[in-house]
PARO-512074 format. One record per residue (C-alpha): residue number from 1; residue in three letters; chain; x, y, z. Coordinates in steps of 0.2 Angstrom, whole numbers, plus 2048, in hexadecimal, padded with zeros to 3 digits. Each point is the difference from the previous one (the first is absolute). Layout:
N
+-----+---------+--------+-----+-----+-----+
! num ! residuo ! cadena !   x !   y !   z !
+-----+---------+--------+-----+-----+-----+
! NUM !     ALA !      A !   X !   Y !   Z !
...
+-----+---------+--------+-----+-----+-----+
This chain:
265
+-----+---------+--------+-----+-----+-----+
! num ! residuo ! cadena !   x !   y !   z !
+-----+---------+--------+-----+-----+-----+
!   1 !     UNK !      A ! 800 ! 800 ! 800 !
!   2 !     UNK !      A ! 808 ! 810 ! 7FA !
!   3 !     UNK !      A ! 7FD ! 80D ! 80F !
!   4 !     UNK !      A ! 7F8 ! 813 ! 7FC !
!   5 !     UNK !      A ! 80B ! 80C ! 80B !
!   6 !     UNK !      A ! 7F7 ! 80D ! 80C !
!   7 !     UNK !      A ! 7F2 ! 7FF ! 7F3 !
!   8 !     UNK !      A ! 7F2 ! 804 ! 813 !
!   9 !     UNK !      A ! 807 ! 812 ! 7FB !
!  10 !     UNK !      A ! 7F9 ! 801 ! 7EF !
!  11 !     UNK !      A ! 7EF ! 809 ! 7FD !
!  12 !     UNK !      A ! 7FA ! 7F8 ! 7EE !
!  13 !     UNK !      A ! 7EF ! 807 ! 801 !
!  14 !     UNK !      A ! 808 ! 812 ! 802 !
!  15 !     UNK !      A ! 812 ! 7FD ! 7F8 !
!  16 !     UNK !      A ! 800 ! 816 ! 7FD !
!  17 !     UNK !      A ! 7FB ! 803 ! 812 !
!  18 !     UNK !      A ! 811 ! 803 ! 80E !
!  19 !     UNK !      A ! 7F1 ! 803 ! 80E !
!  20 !     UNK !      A ! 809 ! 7FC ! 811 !
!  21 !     UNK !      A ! 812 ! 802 ! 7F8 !
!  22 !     UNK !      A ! 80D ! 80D ! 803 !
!  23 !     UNK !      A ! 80B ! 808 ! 7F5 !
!  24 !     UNK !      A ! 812 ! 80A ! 800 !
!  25 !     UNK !      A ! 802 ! 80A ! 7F3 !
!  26 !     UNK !      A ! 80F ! 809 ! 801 !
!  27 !     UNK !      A ! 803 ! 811 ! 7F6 !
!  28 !     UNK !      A ! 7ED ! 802 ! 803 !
!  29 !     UNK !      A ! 7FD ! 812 ! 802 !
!  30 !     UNK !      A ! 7FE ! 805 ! 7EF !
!  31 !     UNK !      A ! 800 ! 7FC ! 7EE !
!  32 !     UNK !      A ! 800 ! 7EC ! 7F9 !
!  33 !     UNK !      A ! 804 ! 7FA ! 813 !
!  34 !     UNK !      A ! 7EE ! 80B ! 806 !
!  35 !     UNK !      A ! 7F8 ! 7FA ! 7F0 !
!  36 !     UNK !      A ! 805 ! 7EE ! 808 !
!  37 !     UNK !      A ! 7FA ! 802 ! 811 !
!  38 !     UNK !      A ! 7F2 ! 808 ! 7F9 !
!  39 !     UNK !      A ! 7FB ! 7F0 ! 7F7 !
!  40 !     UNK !      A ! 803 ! 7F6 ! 80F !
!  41 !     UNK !      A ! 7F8 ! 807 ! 80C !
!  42 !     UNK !      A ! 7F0 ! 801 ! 7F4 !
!  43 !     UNK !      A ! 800 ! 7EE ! 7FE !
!  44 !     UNK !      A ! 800 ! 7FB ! 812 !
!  45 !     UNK !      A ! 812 ! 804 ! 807 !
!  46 !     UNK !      A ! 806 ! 809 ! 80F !
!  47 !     UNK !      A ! 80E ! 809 ! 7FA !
!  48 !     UNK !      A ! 810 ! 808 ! 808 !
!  49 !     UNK !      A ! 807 ! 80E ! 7F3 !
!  50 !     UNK !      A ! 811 ! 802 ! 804 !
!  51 !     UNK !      A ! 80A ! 80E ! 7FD !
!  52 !     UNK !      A ! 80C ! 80D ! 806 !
!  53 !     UNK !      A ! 7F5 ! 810 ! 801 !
!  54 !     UNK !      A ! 7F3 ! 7FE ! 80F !
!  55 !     UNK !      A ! 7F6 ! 80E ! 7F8 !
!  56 !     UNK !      A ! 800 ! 7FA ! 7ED !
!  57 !     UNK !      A ! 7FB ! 7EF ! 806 !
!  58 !     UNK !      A ! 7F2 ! 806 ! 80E !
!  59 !     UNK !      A ! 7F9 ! 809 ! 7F1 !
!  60 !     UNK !      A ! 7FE ! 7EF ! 7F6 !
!  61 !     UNK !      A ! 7F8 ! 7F7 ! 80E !
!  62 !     UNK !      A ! 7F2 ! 80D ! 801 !
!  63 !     UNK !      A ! 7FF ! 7FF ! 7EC !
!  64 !     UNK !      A ! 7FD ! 7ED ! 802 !
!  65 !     UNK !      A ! 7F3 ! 801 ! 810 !
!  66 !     UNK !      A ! 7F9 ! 80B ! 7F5 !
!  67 !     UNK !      A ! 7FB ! 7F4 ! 7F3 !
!  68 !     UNK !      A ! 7FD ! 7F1 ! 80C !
!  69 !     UNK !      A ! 80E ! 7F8 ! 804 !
!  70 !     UNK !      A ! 809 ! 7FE ! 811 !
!  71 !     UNK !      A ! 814 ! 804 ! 800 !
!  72 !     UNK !      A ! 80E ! 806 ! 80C !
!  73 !     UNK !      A ! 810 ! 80C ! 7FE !
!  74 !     UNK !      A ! 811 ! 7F6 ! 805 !
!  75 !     UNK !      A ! 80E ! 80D ! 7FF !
!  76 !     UNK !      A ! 812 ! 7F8 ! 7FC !
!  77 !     UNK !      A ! 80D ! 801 ! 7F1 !
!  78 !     UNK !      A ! 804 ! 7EF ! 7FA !
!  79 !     UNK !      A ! 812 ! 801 ! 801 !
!  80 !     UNK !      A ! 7FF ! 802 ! 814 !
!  81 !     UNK !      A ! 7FF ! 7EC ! 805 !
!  82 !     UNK !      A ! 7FF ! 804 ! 814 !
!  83 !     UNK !      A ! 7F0 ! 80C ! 7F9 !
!  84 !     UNK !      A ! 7F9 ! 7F3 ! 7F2 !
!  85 !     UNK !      A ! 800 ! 7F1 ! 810 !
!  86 !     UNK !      A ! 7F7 ! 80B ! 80D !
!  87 !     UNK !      A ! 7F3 ! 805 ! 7F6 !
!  88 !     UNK !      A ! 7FF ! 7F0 ! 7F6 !
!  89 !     UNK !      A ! 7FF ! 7F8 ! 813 !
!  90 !     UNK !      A ! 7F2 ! 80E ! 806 !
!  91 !     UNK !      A ! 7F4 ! 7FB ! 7EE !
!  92 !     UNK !      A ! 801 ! 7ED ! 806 !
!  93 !     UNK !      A ! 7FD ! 804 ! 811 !
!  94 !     UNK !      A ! 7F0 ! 80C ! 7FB !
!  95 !     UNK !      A ! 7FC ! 7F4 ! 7F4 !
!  96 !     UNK !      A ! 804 ! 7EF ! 802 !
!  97 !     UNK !      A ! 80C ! 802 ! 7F1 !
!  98 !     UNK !      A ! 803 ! 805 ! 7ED !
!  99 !     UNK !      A ! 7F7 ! 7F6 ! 7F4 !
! 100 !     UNK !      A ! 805 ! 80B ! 7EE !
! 101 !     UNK !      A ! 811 ! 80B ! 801 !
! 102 !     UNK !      A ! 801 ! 80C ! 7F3 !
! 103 !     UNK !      A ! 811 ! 803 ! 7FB !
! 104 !     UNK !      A ! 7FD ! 812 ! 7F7 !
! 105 !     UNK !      A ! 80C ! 80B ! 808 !
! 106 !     UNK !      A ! 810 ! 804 ! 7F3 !
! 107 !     UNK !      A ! 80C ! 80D ! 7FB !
! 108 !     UNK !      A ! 805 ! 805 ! 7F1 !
! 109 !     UNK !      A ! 80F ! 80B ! 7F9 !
! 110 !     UNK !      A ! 804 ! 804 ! 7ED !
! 111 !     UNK !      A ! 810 ! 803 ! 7FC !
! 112 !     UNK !      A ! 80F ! 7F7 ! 7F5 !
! 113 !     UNK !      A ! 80C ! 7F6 ! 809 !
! 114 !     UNK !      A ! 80E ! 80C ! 802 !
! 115 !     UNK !      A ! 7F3 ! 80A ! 80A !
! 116 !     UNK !      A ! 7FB ! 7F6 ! 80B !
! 117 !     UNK !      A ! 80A ! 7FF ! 811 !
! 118 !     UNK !      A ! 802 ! 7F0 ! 80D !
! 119 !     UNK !      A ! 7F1 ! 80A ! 80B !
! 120 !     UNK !      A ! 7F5 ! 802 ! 7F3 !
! 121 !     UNK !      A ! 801 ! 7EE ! 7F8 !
! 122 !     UNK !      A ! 7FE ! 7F9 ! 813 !
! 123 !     UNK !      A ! 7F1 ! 80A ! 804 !
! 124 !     UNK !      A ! 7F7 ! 7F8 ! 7F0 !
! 125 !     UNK !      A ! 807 ! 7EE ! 806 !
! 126 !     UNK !      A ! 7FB ! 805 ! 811 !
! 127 !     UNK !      A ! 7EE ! 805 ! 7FB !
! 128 !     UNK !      A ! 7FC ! 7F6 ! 7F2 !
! 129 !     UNK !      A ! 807 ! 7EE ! 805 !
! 130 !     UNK !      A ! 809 ! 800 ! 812 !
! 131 !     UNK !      A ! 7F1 ! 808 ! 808 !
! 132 !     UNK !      A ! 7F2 ! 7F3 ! 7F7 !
! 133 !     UNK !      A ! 80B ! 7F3 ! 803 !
! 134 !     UNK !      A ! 802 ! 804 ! 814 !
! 135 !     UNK !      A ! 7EC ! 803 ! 801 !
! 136 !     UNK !      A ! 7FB ! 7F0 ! 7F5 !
! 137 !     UNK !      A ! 80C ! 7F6 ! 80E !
! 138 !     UNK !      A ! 7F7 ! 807 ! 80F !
! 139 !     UNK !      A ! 7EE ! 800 ! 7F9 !
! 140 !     UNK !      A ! 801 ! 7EF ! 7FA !
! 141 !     UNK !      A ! 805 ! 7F8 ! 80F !
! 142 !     UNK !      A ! 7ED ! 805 ! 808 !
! 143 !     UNK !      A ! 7FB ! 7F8 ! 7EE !
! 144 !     UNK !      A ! 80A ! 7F0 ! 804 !
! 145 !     UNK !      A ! 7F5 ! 7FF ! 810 !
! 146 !     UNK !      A ! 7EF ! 802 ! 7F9 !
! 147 !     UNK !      A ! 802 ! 7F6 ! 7F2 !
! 148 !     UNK !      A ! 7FC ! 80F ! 7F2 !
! 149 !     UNK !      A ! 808 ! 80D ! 7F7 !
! 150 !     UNK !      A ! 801 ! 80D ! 7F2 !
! 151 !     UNK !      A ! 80F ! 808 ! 7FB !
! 152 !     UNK !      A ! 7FF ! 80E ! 7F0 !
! 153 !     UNK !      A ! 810 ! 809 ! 7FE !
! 154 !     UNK !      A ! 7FE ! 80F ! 7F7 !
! 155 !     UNK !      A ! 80E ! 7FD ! 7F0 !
! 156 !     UNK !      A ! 801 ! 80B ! 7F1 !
! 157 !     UNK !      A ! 801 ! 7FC ! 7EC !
! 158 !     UNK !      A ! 813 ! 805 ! 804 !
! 159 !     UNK !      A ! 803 ! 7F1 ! 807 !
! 160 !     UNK !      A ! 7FE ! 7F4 ! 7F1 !
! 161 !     UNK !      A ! 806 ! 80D ! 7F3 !
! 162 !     UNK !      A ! 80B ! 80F ! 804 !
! 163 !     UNK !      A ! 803 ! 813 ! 7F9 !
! 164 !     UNK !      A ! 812 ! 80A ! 800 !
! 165 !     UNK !      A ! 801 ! 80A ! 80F !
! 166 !     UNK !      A ! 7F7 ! 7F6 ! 80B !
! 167 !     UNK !      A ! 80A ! 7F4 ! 806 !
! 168 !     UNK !      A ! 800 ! 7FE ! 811 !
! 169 !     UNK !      A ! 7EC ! 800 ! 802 !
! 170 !     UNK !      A ! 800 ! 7F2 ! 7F3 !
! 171 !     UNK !      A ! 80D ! 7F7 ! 80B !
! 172 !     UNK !      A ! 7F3 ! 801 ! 810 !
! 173 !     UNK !      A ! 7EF ! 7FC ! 7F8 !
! 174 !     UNK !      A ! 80B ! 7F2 ! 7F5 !
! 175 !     UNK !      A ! 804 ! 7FA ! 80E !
! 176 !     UNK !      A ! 7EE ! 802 ! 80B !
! 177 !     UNK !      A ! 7FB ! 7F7 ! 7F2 !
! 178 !     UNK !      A ! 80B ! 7F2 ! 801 !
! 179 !     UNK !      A ! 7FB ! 801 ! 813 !
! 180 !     UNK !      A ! 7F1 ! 7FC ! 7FD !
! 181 !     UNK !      A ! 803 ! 7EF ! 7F7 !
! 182 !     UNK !      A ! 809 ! 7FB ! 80E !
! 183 !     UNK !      A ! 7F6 ! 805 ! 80D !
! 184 !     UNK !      A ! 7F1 ! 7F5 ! 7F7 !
! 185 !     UNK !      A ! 80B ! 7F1 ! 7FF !
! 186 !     UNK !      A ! 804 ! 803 ! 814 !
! 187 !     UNK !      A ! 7EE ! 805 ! 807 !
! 188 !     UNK !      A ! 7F7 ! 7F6 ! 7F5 !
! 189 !     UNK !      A ! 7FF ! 7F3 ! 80A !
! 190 !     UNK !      A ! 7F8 ! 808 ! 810 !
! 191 !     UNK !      A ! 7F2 ! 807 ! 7F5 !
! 192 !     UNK !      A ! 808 ! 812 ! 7FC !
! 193 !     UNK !      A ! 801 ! 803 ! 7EF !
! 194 !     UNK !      A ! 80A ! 80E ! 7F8 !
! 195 !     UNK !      A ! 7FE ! 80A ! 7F2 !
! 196 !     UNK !      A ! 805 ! 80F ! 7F6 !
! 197 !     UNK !      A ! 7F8 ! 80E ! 7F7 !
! 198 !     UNK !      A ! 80A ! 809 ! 7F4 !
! 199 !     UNK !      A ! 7F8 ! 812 ! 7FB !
! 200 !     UNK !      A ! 805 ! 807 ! 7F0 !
! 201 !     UNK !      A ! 801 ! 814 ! 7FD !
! 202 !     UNK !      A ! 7F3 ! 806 ! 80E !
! 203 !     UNK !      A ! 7FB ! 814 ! 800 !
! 204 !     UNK !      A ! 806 ! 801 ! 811 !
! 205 !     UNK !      A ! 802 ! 810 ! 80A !
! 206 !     UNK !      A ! 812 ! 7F8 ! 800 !
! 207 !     UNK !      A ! 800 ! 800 ! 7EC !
! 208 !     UNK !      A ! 7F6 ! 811 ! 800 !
! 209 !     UNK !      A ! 80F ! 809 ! 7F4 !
! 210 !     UNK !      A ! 800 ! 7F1 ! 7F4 !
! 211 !     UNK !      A ! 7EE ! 800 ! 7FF !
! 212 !     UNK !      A ! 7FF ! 813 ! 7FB !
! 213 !     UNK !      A ! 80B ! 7FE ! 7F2 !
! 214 !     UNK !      A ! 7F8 ! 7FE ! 7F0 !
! 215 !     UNK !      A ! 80F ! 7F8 ! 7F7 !
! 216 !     UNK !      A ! 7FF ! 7F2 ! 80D !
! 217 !     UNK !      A ! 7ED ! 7FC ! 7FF !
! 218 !     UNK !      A ! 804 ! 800 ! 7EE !
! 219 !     UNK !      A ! 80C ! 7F0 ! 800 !
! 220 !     UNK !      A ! 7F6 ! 7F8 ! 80D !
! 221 !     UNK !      A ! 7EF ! 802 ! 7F4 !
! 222 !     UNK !      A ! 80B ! 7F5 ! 7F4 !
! 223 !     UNK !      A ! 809 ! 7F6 ! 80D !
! 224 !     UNK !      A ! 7F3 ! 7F8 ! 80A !
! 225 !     UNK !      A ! 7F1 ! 7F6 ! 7F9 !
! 226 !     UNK !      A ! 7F4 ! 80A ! 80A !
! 227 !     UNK !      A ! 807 ! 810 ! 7F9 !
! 228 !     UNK !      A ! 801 ! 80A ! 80F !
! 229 !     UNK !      A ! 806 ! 801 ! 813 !
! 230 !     UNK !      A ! 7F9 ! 7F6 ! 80E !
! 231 !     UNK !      A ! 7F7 ! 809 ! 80F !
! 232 !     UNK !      A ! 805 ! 7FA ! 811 !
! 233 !     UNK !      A ! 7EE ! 7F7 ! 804 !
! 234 !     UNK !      A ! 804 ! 7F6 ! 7F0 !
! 235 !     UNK !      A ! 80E ! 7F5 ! 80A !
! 236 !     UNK !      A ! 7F1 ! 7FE ! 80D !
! 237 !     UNK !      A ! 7F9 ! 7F3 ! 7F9 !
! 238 !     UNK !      A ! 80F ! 7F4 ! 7FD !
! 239 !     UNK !      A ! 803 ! 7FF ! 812 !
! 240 !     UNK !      A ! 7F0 ! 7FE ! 807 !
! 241 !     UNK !      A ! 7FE ! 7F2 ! 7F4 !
! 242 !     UNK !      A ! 810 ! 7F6 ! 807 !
! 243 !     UNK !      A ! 7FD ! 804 ! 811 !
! 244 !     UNK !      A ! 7EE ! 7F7 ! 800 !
! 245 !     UNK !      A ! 7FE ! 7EE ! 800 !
! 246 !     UNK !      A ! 7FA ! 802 ! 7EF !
! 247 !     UNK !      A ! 814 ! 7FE ! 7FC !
! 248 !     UNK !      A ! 803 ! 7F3 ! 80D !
! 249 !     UNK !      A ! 80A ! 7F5 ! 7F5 !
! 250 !     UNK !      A ! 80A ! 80F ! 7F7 !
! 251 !     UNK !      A ! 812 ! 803 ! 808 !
! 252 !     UNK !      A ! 811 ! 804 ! 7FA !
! 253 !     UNK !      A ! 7F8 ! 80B ! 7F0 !
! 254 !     UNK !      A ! 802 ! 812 ! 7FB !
! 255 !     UNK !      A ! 7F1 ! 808 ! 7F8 !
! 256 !     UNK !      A ! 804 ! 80D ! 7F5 !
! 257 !     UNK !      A ! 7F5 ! 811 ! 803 !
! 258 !     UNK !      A ! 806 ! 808 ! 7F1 !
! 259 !     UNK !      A ! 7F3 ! 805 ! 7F2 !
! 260 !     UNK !      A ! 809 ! 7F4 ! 7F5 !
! 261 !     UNK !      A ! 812 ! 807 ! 802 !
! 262 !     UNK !      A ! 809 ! 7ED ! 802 !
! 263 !     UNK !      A ! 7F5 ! 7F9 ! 7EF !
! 264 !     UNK !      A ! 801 ! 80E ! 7F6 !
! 265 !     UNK !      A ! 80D ! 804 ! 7F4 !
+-----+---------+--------+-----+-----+-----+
């Protein structure tokens, strides 16, 4: 007899609904990662936004209880382990621990190699891979307990497939993405599956000056398939589906959010 893992926490007649689950979303205070918890929280999901601005983040939890959904600020910069642990500690101990982790939170620099410094490239390590890394291996190990899982890393399309002067961010989400795989192959087996969503060119307060130039909404009308940029709600969708149990037997994958970008030549 072939056993079915952990399957008492699956919920087929409502695979979308995440009622009775908490999420960690970190990055949350504005743009794709608010877009994210947004999603979660209005399918079911207690959700910490994580963040460094107190103010920026308070502001997001009103926006969401606003529109139903139940969510909580949890200050900390995921480079700061000692800060990442206690408050990662305080959720599980509110909570009864972390169901979805939501690795959003990444820093980006543009620049050509001579350019960019030992500091600079170690803060993107630090932000984009280190800091996921460190918060998948304390989250995970309340999964281990349980049973049950999600993990979605926040990747980008610059981790398959790279650009000049860029190359230290494509290092980091490479490697998050490559993370991810090896996470999947690790968790799997306590019911925590991993998974990575890989946004494509996003109008983003972050991109706001790429966005307002008409030459680069130009090339990106011939580049994508979709013929235009995403909005941040766009990459909702993705992640809500991999963290319900409609996706219960989907780990190690990267879905690419992207208008087409990766098929389209």
């Amino acid at each position: 007899m072939i056993e079915v893992m952990n399957s008492e926490h699956l919920s087929p007649d409502s695979p979308f609904s995440l009622s009775g689950r908490t999420a960690l979303v970190t990055g949350a205070g504005h743009g794709m990662g608010l877009e994210i918890a947004k999603a979660l929280a209005g399918a079911g999901a207690f959700v910490y936004l994580n963040g460094r601005m107190p103010d920026v983040l308070e502001q997001a939890v009103t926006e969401i209880g606003e529109n139903g959904g139940v969510s909580a600020a949890t200050v900390f910069d995921v480079m700061d382990d000692a800060a990442m642990s206690a408050a990662v500690a305080d959720i599980e101990q509110a909570r009864g621990g972390i169901d979805i982790l939501v690795n959003n939170a990444g820093l980006r620099d543009r620049r050509e190699l001579q350019d960019l410094d030992a500091p600079a490239v170690r803060a993107m390590l630090e932000t984009n891979l280190t800091g996921p890394f460190m918060l998948c291996r304390q989250v995970s190990r309340g999964m281990r307990e349980k049973g049950f899982g999600r993990i979605i890393n926040i990747t980008s399309i610059a981790g398959p497939i790279a650009r000049a002067g860029d190359a230290a961010y494509t290092a980091s989400k490479g490697g998050l993405e490559a993370l991810t795989r090896a996470l999947a192959a690790e968790l799997g087996p306590q019911g925590i599956t991993v998974n990575a969503v890989a946004p494509g060119y996003f109008a983003t307060e972050t991109n706001r000056e790429m966005v307002d130039d008409a030459e680069v909404a130009e090339w990106l009308a011939k580049r994508t398939s979709l013929g235009r940029w995403g909005q941040p709600h766009e990459i909702a969708g993705a992640v809500l589906f991999l963290a319900s149990d409609a996706a219960s037997y989907i780990t190690g994958q990267m879905i690419a959010v992207d208008g087409g970008y990766l098929s389209h030549f």
